[in-house]
C-alpha positions in Angstrom: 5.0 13.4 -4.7 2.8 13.2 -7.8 1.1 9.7 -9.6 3.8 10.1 -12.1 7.5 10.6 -10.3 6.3 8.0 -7.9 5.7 5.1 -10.9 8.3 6.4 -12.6 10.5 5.1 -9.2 8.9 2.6 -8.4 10.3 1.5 -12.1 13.2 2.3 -11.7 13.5 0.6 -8.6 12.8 -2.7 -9.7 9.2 -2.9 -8.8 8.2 -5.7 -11.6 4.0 -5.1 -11.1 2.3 -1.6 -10.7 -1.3 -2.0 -9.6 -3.6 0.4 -9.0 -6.1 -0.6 -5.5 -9.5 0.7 -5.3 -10.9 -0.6 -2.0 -14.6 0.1 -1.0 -15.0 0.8 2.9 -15.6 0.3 5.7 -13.3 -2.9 5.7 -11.2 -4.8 7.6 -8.3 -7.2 6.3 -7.6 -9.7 8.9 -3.9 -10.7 9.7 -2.0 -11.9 6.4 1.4 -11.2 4.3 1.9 -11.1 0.3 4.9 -13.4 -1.1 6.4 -9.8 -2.5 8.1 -6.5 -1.5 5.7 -3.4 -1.3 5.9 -0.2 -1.7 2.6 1.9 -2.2 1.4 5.7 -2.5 -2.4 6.4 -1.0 -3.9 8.5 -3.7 -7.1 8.7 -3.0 -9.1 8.2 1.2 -7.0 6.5 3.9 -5.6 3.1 5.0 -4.8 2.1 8.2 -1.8 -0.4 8.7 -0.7 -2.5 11.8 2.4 -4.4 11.3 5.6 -4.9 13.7 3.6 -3.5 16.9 2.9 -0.2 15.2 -0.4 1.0 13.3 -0.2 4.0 10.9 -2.8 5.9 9.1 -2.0 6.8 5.4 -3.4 9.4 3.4 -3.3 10.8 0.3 0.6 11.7 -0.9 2.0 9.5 1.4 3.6 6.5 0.6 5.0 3.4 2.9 6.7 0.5 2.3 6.2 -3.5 3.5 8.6 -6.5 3.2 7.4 -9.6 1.4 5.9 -12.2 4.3 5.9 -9.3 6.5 2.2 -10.5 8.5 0.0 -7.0 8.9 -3.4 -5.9 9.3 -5.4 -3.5 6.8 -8.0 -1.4 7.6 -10.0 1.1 6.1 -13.1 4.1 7.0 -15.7 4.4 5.3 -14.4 6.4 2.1 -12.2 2.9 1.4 -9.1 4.1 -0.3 -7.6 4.3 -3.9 -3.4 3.1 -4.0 -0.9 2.9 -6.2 1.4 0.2 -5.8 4.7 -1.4 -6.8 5.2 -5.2 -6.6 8.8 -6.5 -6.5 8.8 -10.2 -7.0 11.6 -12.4 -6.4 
């Protein structure tokens, strides 16, 4: 899916905040949860996420999605990672 379509949903999906991410690696986000539903597309490097007893790698064109207070871990190799994501608030 391209930049575009994806904002464009996330839009019309009721996403209220679309930020784009731009995280320098190698880093490590320790164990935490944001107060809003997520739903982001990697567009650039990788990030690797461990929530609910599974860890997943995303790269770039794929996309996942989080539940607000959902507690998860974030880490990411040494090329960090650029994301575009949608923040639905209550």
């Amino acid at each position: 899916m391209d930049r575009q379509v994806f904002e464009t949903e996330l839009k019309r999906d009721g996403y209220d905040e679309v930020v784009t991410g731009n995280t320098q690696g190698p880093k490590h986000n320790a164990e935490h949860s944001h107060p809003y539903d997520v739903r982001a597309m990697v567009l650039d490097g990788a990030i690797t996420l461990a929530w609910e007893g599974k860890t997943q790698t995303y790269r770039p064109g794929e996309i996942f999605t989080m539940a607000r207070n959902c507690p998860h871990t974030e880490t990411f190799g040494p090329e960090g990672a650029v994301t575009l994501a949608g923040r639905k608030h209550l």
